[in-house]
C-alpha positions in Angstrom: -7.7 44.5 30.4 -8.8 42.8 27.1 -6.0 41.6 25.1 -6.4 40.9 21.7 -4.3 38.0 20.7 -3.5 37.7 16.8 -2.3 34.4 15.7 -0.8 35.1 12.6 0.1 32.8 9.3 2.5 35.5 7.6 5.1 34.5 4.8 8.9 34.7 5.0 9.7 38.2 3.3 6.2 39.3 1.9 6.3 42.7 3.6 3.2 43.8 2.2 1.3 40.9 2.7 2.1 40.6 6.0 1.6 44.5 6.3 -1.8 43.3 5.5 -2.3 40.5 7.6 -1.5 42.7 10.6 -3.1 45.5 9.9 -6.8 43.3 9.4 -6.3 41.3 12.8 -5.9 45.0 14.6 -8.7 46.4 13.2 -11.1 43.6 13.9 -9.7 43.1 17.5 -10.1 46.8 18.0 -13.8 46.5 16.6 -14.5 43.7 18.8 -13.4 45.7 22.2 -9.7 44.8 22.5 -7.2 47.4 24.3 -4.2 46.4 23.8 -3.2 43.7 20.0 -0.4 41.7 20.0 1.7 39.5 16.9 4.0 37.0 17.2 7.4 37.5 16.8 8.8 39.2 13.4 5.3 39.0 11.7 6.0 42.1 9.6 9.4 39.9 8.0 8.2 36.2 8.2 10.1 34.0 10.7 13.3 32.9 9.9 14.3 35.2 7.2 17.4 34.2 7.5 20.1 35.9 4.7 17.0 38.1 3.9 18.0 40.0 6.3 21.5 40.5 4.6 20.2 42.2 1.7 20.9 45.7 1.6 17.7 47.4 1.4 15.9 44.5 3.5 15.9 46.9 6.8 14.6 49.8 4.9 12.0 48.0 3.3 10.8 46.4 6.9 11.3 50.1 8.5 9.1 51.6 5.5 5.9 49.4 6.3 6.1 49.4 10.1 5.9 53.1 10.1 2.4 52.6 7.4 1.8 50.2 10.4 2.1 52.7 13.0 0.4 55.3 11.3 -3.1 53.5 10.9 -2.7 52.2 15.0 -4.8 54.7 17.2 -5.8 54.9 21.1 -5.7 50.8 21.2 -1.6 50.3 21.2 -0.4 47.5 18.6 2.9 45.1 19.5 4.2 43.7 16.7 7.7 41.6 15.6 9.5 43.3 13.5 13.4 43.9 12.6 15.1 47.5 13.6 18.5 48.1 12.5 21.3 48.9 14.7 22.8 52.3 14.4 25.1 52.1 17.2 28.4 51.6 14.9 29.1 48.2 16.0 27.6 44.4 16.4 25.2 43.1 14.3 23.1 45.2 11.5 19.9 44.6 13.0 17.8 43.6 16.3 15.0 41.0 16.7 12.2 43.6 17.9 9.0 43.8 19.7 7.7 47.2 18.2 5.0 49.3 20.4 2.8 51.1 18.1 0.6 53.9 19.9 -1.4 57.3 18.4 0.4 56.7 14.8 4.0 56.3 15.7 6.3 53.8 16.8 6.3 54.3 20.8 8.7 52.1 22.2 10.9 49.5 21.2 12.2 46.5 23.1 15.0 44.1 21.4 15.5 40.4 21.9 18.3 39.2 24.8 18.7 35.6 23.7 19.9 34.5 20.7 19.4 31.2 19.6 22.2 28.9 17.5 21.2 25.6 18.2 18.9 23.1 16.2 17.5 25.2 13.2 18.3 28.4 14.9 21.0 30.8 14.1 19.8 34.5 15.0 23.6 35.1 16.5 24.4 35.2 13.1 22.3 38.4 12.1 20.7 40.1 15.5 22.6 42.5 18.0 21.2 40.9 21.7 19.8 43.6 24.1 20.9 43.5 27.8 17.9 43.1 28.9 14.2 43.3 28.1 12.3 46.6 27.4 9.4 48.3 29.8 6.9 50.6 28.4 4.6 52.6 29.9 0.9 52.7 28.6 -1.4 54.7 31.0 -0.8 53.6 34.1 0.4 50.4 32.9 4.1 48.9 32.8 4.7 46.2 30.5 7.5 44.3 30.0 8.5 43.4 26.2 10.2 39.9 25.4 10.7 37.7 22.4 10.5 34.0 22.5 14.2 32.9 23.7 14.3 35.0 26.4 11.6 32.7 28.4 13.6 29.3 27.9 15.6 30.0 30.7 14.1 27.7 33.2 16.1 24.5 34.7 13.8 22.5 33.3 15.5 24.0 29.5 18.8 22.8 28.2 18.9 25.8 26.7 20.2 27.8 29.8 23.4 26.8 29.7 23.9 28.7 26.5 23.5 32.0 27.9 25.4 32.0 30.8 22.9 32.5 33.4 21.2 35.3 32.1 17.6 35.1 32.2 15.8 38.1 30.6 12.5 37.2 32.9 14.7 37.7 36.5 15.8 41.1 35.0 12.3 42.4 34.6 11.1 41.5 38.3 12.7 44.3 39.9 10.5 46.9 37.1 7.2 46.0 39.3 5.6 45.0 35.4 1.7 45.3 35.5 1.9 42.9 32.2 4.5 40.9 30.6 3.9 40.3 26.5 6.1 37.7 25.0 5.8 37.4 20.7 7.2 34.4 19.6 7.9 32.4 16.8 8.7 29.1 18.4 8.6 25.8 15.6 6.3 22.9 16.7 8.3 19.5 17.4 5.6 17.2 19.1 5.4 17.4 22.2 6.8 21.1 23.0 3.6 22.8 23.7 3.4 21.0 26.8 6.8 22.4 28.0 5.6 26.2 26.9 2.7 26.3 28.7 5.2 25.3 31.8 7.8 28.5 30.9 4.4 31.0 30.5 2.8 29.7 34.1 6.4 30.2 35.6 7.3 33.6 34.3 3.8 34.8 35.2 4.8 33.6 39.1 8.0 35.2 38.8 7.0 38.6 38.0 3.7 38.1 39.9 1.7 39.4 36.7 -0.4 38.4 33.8 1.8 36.7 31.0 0.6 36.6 27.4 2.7 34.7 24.8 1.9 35.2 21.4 2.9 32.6 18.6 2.8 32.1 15.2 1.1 29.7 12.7 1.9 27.9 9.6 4.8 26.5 7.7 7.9 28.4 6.4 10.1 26.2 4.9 10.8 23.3 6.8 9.3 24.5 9.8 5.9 24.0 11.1 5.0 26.4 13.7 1.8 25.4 15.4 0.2 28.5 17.1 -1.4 27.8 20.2 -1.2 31.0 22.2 -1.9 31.3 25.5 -2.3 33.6 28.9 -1.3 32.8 31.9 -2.6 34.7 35.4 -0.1 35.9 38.2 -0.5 32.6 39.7 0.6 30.8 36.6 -2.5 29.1 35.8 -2.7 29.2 32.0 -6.3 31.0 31.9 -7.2 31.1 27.8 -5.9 29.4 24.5 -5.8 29.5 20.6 -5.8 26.6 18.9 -3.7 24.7 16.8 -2.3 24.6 13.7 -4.6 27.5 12.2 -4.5 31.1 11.9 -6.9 32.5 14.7 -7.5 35.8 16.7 -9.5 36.4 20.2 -9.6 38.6 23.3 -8.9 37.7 26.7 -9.5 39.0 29.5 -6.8 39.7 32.9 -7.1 41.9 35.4 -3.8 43.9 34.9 -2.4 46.8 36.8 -2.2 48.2 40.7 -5.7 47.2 42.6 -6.4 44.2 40.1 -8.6 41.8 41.7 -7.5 38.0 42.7 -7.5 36.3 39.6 -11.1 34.5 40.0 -12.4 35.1 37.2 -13.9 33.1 34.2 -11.6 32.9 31.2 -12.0 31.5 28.1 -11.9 27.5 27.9 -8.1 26.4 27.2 -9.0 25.4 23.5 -9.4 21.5 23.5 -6.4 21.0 20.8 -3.9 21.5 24.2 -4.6 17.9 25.2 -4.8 16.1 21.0 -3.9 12.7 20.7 -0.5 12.6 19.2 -1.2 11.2 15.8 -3.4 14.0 15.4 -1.1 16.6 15.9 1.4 15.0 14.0 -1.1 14.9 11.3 -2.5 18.1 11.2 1.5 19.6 11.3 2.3 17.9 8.3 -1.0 18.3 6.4 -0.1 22.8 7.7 3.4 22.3 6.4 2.4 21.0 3.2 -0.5 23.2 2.7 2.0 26.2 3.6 4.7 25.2 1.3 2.7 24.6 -1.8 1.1 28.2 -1.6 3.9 30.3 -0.3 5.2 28.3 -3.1 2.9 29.0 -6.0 1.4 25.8 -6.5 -2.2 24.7 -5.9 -1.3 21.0 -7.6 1.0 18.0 -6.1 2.3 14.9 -7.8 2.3 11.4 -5.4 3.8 8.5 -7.2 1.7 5.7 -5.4 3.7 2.1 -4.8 1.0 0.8 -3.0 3.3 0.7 0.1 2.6 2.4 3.0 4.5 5.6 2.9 3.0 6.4 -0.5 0.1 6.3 0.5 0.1 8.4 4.1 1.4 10.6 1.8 -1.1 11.1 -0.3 -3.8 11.0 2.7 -2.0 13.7 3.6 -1.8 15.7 0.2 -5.3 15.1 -0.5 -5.9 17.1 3.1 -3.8 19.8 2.3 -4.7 20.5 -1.7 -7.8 18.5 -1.5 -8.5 15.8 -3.3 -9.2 16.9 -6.6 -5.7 18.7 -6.8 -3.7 15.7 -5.9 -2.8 13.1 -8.7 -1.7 9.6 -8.0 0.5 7.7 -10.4 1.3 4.0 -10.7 4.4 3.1 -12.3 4.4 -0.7 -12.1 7.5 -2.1 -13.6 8.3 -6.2 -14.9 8.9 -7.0 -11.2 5.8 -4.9 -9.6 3.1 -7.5 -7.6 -0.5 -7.2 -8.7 -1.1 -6.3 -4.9 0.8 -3.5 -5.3 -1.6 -2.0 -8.3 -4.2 -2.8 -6.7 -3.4 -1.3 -3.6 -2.2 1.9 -5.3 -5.5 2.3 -7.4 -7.9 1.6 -4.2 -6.5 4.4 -2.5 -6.7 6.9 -5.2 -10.3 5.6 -5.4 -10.9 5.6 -1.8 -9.9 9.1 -1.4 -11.4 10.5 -4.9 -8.1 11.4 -6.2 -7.1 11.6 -10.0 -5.3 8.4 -10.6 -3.4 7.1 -13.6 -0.6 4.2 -14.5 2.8 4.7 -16.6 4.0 1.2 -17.4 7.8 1.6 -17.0 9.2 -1.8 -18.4 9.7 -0.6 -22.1 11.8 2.4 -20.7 13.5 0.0 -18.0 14.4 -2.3 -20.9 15.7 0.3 -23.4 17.7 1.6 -21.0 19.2 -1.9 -20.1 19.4 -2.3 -23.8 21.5 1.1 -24.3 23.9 0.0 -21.0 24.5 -3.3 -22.5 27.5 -3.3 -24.4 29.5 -1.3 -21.4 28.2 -3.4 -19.0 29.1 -7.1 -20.4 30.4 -9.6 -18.4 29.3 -7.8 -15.1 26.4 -9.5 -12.6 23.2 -7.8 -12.0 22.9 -5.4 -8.7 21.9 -2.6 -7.0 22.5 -0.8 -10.1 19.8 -2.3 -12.0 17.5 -2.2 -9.3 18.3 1.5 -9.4 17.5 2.3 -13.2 13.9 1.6 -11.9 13.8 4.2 -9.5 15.6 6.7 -11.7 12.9 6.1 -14.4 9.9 6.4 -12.1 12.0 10.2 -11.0 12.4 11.1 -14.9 8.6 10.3 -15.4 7.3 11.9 -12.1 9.0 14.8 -12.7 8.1 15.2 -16.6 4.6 15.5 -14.8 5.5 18.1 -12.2 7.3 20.1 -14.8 4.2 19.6 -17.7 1.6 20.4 -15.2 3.4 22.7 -12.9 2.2 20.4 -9.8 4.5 19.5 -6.6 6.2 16.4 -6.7 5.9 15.3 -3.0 8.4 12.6 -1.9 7.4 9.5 0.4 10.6 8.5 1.9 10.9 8.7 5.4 13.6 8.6 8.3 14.0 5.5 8.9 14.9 4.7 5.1 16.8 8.4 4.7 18.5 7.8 7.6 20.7 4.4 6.4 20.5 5.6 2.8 17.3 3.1 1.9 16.6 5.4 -1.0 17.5 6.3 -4.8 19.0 9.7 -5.6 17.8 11.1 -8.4 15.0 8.4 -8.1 12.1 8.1 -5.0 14.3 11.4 -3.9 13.1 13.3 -6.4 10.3 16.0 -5.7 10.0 19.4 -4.2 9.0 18.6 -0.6 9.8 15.2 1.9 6.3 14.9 3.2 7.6 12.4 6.0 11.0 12.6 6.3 10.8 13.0 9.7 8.6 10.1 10.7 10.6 7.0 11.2 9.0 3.7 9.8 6.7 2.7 12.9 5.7 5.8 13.4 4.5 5.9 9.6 2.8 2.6 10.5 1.4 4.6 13.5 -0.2 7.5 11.9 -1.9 5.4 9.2 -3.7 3.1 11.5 -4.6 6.7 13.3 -5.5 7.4 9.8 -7.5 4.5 9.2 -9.7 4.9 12.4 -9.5 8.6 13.6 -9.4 10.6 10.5 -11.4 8.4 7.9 -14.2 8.5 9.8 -14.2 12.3 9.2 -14.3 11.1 5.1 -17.0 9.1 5.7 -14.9 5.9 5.3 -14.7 4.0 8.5 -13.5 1.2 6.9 -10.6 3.0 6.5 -8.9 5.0 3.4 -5.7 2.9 3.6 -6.1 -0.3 2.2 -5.8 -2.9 4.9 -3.3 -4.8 2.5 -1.2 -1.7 2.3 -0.5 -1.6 6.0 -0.5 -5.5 6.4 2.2 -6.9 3.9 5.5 -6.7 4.5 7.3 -3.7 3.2 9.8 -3.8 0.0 10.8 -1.6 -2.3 9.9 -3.9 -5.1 13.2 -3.5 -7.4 13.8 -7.5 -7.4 11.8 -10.3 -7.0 10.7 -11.9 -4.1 12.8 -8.5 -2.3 11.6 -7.5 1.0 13.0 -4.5 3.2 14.3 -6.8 6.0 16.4 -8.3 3.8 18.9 -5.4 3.8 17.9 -4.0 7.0 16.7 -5.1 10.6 13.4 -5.2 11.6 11.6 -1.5 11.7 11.2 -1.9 15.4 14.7 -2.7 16.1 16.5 -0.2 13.5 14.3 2.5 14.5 15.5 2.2 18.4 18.7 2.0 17.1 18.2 5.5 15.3 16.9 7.0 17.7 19.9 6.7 20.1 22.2 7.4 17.5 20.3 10.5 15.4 18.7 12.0 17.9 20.2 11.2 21.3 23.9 11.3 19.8 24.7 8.3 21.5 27.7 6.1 20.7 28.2 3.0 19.4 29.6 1.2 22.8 26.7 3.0 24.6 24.1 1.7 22.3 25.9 -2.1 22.3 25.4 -1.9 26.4 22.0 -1.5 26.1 21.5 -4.5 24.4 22.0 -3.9 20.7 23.7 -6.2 18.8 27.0 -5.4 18.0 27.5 -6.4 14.3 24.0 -4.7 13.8 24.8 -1.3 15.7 27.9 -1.0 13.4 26.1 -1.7 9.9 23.3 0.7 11.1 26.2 3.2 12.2 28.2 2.9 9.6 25.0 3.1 6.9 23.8 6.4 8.8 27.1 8.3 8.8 28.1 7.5 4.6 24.8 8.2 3.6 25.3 12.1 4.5 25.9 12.8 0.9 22.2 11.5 -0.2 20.4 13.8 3.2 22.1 16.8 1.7 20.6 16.5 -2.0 17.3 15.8 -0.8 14.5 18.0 -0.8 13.3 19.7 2.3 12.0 17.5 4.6 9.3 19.0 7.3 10.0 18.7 11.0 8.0 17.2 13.4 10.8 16.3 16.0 13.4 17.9 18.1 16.3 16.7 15.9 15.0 16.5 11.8 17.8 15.9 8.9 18.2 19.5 7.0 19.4 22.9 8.5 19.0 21.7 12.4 22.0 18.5 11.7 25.0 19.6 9.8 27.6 16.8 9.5 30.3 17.0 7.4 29.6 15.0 4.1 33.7 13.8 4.1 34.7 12.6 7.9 36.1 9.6 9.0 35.5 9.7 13.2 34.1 6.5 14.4 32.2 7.0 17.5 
């Protein structure tokens, strides 16, 4: 059977758009031979769309442009994610649905089983579950319909224990499916294609049949979702892939049904982004994400306000990928206590990667403002609050910019520093997206060498686009002389193991001191992480790149006063 496979980049509540999107890859696929077209999961509505789905015409709306999808679908039967609303006078308003479009109608209809409410998820919140997974018939065919969730039920998934036991894939084996189709619109965190693949090749030898998994591209919101689409044969060897981090459509071809031949066949080859280096991935996911995020957005400009330190200028790497280059203005705002390293550093760059590039002296305004707090503050020693009038000017003038030339003011802080509070609100947290917010310092360090072999090459620089100084001199934030980051916190290496344990792995503090932390520097990292909630939840969206980001996947309390 030839399969079309339609890798779709659709936008969070753009009915018609992705109406359009849709109804393009079907027709092509059907031109180009393909039986049978399948989206990923709720491509008609945009995955999540969340409190969309509360409003009260939202289900209508959805219902109205599946049926124009259904209507243009003819002898080649179309699967696509939509919503459909429950009219069974109680539970949830709507199901998560798989909808099988056949001869211009809707043919059959298959809901999700698993609801997810952990990490970013919260479909519990707005989806009725099904019992169990749909089968249609087409021909002679059975195929079995299921959406995303319902696969992670393997032991390998912490997941499982969340549902119970129930596993949507066991409940089909008895049906005897010919195919089993599973949309999907399953984020990227690096790493989890890996364990995907594993869920496809073991469903496929569960139900002894073909398995095609369908998932979607692009960046809604925070979340990056990074494609890669795959089949897998009724052994569960993963037979044909899409690629990465674009939008993409193909056919494949399985032998499906009663009488299908061993599978010894010649497939398509997996596409070669399956086995990427890490850096890579974790570059072309953010460069996606901020690409996505602009446009769905409305903006074709962004703003990067260049320090000459390192995560101003991955940053801007990065923006200058995603808008290109020409689209992407770099500003220097060197104040009294700015090095001349710095500057230069910040204007190489721009040069290096042909960027717009201009300097806003900020000492007059520093000064004035110094001037205007003077009589109040009279008899009080200099601190962090001076030190902080720099950053809040650099925000006031970077966002003058984003607001005069409608551009995207992309912050540079990232996890490490957000994580302890190493940042100004209303300052460097200004701007419309976090860029790297989920990239702890050494893995910042990481991508820019990656960036200064791997990927400048591809600009023709293979010198590198980062100046060498940039990623050689110690980091500081430059608000007093002489200042250095390691003078408030502990070295990068060691605070970013620290963080790990205690962020992501949830660890506490004892269990961290036992593996050979220091004490009095567990508890200063602890306590810095745990008072500095207030400053993650007025940040700006921050993309994810790992299983556990700050934003709508970690919700601690602002006010609490546990102690781990």
């Amino acid at each position: 059977m030839k399969i079309g496979l339609a890798q779709l980049n659709t936008t969070v509540g753009d009915l018609e758009g992705n109406r359009r999107l849709i109804l393009e890859a079907y027709h092509d696929l059907v031109a180009r031979g393909a039986e049978l077209v399948v989206t990923p999961e709720l491509a008609l509505t945009g995955y999540p769309p969340r409190d969309l789905l509360l409003r009260r015409r939202f289900d209508e709306d959805a219902a109205a442009s599946l049926t124009t999808i259904a209507a243009e679908v003819g002898e080649v039967p179309l699967v696509v994610g939509c919503i459909e609303t429950n009219r069974t006078g109680s539970g949830r308003h709507c199901f998560n649905t798989a909808a099988f479009c056949h001869r211009g109608a809707v043919a059959g209809l298959g809901h999700k089983c698993l609801l997810p409410t952990y990490d970013v998820f919260d479909e519990d919140r707005y989806f009725e579950p099904a019992p169990a997974p749909a089968v249609v018939e087409c021909g002679e065919l059975r195929i079995g319909l299921t959406i995303c969730e319902d696969l992670w039920t393997h032991p390998s998934v912490t997941t499982r224990k969340l549902y119970r036991g129930e596993d949507p894939v066991s409940k089909l084996a008895p049906q005897r499916c010919d195919l089993m189709i599973n949309i999907s619109a399953s984020p990227w965190h690096n790493g989890k294609e890996n364990l995907r693949a594993r869920l496809v090749a073991e469903a496929a030898r569960t139900l002894r049949c073909p398995v095609v998994y369908c998932n979607a591209v692009g960046g809604n919101d925070e979340l990056i979702f990074d494609g890669r689409s795959l089949a897998a044969d009724p052994s569960g060897r993963v037979v044909a892939g899409l690629p990465a981090f674009r939008a993409a459509t193909t056919i494949i071809e399985i032998p499906v049904g009663p009488g299908a031949p061993a599978p010894a066949f010649t497939a398509p080859q997996l596409d070669p982004t399956f086995s990427q280096p890490q850096m890579k991935d974790i570059f072309e996911a953010l460069v996606l994400g901020t690409r996505d995020y602009a446009q769905k957005s409305g903006f074709k400009r962004a703003l990067v306000a260049l320090s000459g330190g390192i995560d101003s200028a991955v940053v801007a790497v990065i923006a200058a990928a995603a808008f290109g280059p020409e689209n992407v203005t770099g500003v220097s705002l060197p104040s009294a206590i700015s090095s001349q390293h710095s500057r230069d550093d910040a204007r190489d760059l721009a040069a290096a990667l042909r960027m717009p590039f201009h300097t806003i002296a900020i000492a007059d305004t520093v000064a004035a403002a110094e001037t205007a707090l003077a009589p109040l503050f009279t008899g009080l020693a200099p601190d962090v609050t001076e030190e902080n009038i720099q950053a809040r000017t650099r925000g006031v003038l970077m966002m003058a910019l984003s607001n005069k030339f409608n551009a995207l003011l992309l912050t540079t802080g990232n996890k490490s520093e957000m994580a302890v509070g190493y940042c100004t609100l209303y300052g460097d947290m200004c701007g419309g997206l976090a860029v790297i917010s989920d990239l702890l310092k050494t893995q910042v360090y990481a991508l820019a060498r990656w960036i200064n072999t791997d990927y400048s090459r591809t600009l023709g620089l293979p010198g590198g686009v980062i100046p060498a100084s940039t990623i050689e001199k110690p980091p500081s934030a430059e608000l007093r002389p002489g200042q250095k980051d390691q003078d408030s916190l502990p070295p990068y290496d060691v605070l970013d193991k620290i963080l790990l344990c205690y962020v992501e792995e949830c660890l506490p503090r004892r269990d961290l001191i036992a593996r050979g932390f220091d004490a009095a520097v567990v508890h200063d990292v602890c306590r810095k992480v745990d008072r500095n909630e207030y400053k993650r939840k007025q940040a700006a969206p921050g993309l994810k790149i790992t299983p556990l980001a700050f934003g709508t996947g970690r919700r601690n309390p602002i006010v609490q006063r546990y102690v781990s």
